[in-house]
N, C-alpha and C positions, 0 to 999 in steps of 0.2 A: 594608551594600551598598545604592545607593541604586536604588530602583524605581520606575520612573512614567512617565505612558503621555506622550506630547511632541505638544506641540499641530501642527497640518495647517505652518507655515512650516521646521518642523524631521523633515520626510520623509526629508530625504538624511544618512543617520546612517552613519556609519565600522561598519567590521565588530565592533567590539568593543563595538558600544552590542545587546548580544543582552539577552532577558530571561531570566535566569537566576537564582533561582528565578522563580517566577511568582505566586504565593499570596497574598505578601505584594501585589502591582499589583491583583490581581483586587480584594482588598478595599476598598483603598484608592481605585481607579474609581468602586466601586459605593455605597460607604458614607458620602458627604459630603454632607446635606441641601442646604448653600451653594452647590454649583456649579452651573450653570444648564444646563439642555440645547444649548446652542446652545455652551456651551466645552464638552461633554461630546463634542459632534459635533464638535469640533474635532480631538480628542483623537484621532489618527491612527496614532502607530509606539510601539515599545516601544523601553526604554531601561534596561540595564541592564549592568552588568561581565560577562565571561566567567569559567568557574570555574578555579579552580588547575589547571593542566597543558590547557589549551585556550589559543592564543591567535589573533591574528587573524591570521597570517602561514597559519595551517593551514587556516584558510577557505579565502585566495587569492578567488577573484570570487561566491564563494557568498555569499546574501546572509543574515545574521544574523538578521532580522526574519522571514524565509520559513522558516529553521530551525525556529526555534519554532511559526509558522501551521503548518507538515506537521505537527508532531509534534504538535502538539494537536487536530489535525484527523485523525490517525491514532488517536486514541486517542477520538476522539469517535466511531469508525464511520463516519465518511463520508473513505475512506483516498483517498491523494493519491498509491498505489502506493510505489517508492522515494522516503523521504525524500532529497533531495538537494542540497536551498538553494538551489536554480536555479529553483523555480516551474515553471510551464507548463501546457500544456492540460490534464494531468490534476489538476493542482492547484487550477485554475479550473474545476473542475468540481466537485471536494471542494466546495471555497469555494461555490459555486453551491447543491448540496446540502444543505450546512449552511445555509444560509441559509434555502433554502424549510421543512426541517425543524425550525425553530426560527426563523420567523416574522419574518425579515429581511431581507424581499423576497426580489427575487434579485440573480445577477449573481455574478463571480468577482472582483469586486477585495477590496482588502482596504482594510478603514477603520475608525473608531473603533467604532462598535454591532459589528461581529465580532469584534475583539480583546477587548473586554468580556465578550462573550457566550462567547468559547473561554475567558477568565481565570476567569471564574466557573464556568463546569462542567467545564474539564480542565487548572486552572494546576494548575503543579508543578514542579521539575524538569526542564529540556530534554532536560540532557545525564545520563549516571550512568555510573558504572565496572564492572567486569565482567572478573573473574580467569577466565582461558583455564584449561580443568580438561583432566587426563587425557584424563578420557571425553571431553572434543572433539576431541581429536588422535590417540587411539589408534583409529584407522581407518585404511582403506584411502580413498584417494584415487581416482579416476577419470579419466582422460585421454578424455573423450567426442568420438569423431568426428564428422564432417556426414553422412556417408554412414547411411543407414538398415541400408544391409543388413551394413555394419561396426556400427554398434547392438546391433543382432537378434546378433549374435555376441559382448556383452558380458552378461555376469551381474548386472550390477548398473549404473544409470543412476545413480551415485552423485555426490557434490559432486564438483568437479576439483582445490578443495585449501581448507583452513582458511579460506582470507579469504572467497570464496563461503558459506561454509555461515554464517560467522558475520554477514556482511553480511546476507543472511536472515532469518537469528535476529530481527535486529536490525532489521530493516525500511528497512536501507539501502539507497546505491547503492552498490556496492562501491570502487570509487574516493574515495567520499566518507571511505569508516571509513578506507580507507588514509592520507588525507588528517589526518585525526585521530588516527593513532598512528604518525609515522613512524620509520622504521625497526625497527618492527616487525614481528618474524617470528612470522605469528598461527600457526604450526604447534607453536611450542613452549611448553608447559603451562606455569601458575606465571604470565605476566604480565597485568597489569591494565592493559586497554584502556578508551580513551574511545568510549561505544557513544549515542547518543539513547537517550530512556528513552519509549520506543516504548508502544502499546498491547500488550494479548493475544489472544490469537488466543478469548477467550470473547465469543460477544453473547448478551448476558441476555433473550433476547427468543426467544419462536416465531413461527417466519417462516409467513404462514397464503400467503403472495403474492408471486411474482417480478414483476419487469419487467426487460424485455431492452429497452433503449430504443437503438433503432441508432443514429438521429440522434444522440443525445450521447455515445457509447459509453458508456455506461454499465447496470451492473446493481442494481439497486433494489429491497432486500426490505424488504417491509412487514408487518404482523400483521395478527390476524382487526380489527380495527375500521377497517386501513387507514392508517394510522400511519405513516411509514416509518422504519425501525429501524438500515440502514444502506445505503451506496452503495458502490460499488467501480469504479474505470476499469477498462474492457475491450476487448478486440478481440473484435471481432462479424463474423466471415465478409471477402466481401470482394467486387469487381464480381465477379470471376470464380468465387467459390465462397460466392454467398451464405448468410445465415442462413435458416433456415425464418422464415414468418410463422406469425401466429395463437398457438393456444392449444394448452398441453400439461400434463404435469406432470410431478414426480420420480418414476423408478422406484427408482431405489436411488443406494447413493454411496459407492462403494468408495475408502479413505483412503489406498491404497500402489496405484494400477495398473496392469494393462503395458498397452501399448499394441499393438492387433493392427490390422497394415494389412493391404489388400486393394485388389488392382488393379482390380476390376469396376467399371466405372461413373466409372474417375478418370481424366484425361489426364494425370496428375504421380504422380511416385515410381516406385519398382523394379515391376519385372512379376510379382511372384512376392507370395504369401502370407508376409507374417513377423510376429513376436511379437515386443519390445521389452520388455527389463525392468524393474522396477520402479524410480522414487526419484525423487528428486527433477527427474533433467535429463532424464526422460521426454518425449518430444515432448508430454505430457499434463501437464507436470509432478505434481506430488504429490497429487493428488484429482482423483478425478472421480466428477462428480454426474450420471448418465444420466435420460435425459428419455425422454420416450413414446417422441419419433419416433425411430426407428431409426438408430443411429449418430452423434446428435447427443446433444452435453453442454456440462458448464459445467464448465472444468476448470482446473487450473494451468499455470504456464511455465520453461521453462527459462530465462529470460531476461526478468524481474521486468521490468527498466528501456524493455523495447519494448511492453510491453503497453499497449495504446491506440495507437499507435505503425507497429504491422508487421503486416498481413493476416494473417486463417487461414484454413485450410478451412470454413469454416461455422462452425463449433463455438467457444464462448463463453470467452475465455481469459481469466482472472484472474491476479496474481501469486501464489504458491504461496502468502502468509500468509493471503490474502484469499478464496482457494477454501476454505482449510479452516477459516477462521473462521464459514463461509456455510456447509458442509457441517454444524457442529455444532450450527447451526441449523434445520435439516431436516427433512423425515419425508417417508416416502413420501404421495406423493397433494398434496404445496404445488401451487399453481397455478402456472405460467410462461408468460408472456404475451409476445412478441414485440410490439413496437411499433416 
């Protein structure tokens, strides 16, 4: 299979020129005395076949080249939310990220020095397969309504149906996985899906430092020497329900939470006191990390693919992988910094 990166005239590449594996490019960039910096900096898009059972008809307008930038930029900790192949502000902001965190200026575009630099610390595999088990499907389903106070009278805030939960898993957009195994019925056990070969929800690092950066939406944790270890798109408040400023810290970070409203103090939602149960399509989606100030957190969503995207009440929304990737990094007393 042939691998190698296509100099700045050959940008405009057909959906089937993806990089797929990656491993062999990364070395192959890095490891030639003879090439001179000035074709290294030419050296622009990735080029490579797609794997058996992927073809480009299943793309449709996603772009090839941006598959792989999310998915190794997901995997580097500086998450780009739903992978999706479409790019966009929260990807230009991955990209942005990674770049100040490993010393490649700034800026969200994509060019030859960040394709290198992702080749050489997260090439691999783009895509991989993934046999649907029992235990995925032998659950109960959830039909989640809009209404809060229809919520508050459910048991369980559970997925709405197999392709949700696995698009998750998976750090998809759900649309996309669809896209990539069609006509498939993700509810029935026994078959093997084409999924991105995503990162994990572990960061190897203690976070000593938040930043809540509202200008960029984003959330920025870094260690005791200051270092930053990973970034994540978010939604931060909003004109009419902004975020607190200043300085706080974690009290705690409960992993499954319910969500309790309260009318005192709000112009929006039911009049009444209710509890919201646990899971994932929680108005809080799957984690929350509570902070000093009273009733503000850093939490999950029901709805991965808006975050950065769709206003909240004050309160710091990550997509569900990315709150609990950050939670497992935690202890009470990290600092959290609003800026």
């Amino acid at each position: 299979m042939k691998i190698s990166l296509l100099p700045l005239a050959a940008l405009a590449l057909p959906a089937t020129a993806l990089a797929i594996p990656l491993t062999a490019l990364a070395q192959a960039s890095s490891g030639s005395e003879q090439t001179s910096s000035a074709d290294r900096a030419r050296s622009n898009s990735l080029s490579v076949t797609l794997p058996d059972g992927i073809t480009a008809s299943m793309l449709g307008k996603r772009d090839a080249q941006m598959i792989a930038v999310q998915t190794m930029l997901d995997r580097s900790r500086h998450s780009p939310g739903v992978v999706d192949g479409y790019g966009g502000g929260n990807t230009r902001r991955a990209i942005d990220a990674y770049r100040r965190a490993n010393g490649l200026g700034s800026g969200g575009n994509v060019d030859g020095d960040l394709l290198r630099s992702l080749l050489d610390t997260q090439g691999g595999d783009v895509f991989q397969t993934y046999t649907i088990s029992s235990e995925d499907v032998n659950r109960s389903w959830t039909d989640v309504p809009a209404d809060f106070e229809a919520k508050a009278e459910l048991d369980s805030l559970g997925y709405e149906s197999a392709q949700e939960m696995l698009a998750e898993r998976f750090h998809m957009d759900a649309d996309f996985l669809a896209a990539l195994n069609p006509g498939v019925d993700f509810s029935r056990a026994g078959q093997t899906i084409n999924v991105i070969a995503k990162g994990d929800e572990t960061l190897n690092a203690d976070v000593a430092r938040i930043e809540i950066r509202k200008g960029q939406n984003s959330v920025v944790a870094m260690d005791a020497s200051g270092k930053i270890v990973a970034s994540y798109p978010a939604t931060i408040g909003s004109g009419e329900f902004p975020s607190p400023s200043g300085s706080m810290t974690v009290v705690a970070v409960a992993p499954a939470p319910k969500y309790y409203f309260s009318p005192e103090g709000r112009e929006w939602g039911p009049d009444r006191n209710l509890t919201i149960a646990a899971g994932p399509n929680n108005p809080v989606g799957g984690t929350w990390i509570d902070l000093s100030k009273e009733g503000y957190g850093i939490h999950g969503s029901p709805d991965p693919k808006m975050v950065g995207k769709r206003n909240s009440h004050g309160c710091v929304r990550l997509t569900n992988w990315d709150a609990e990737e950050l939670s497992k990094a935690v202890s009470q007393g990290v600092t959290v910094v609003f800026t």
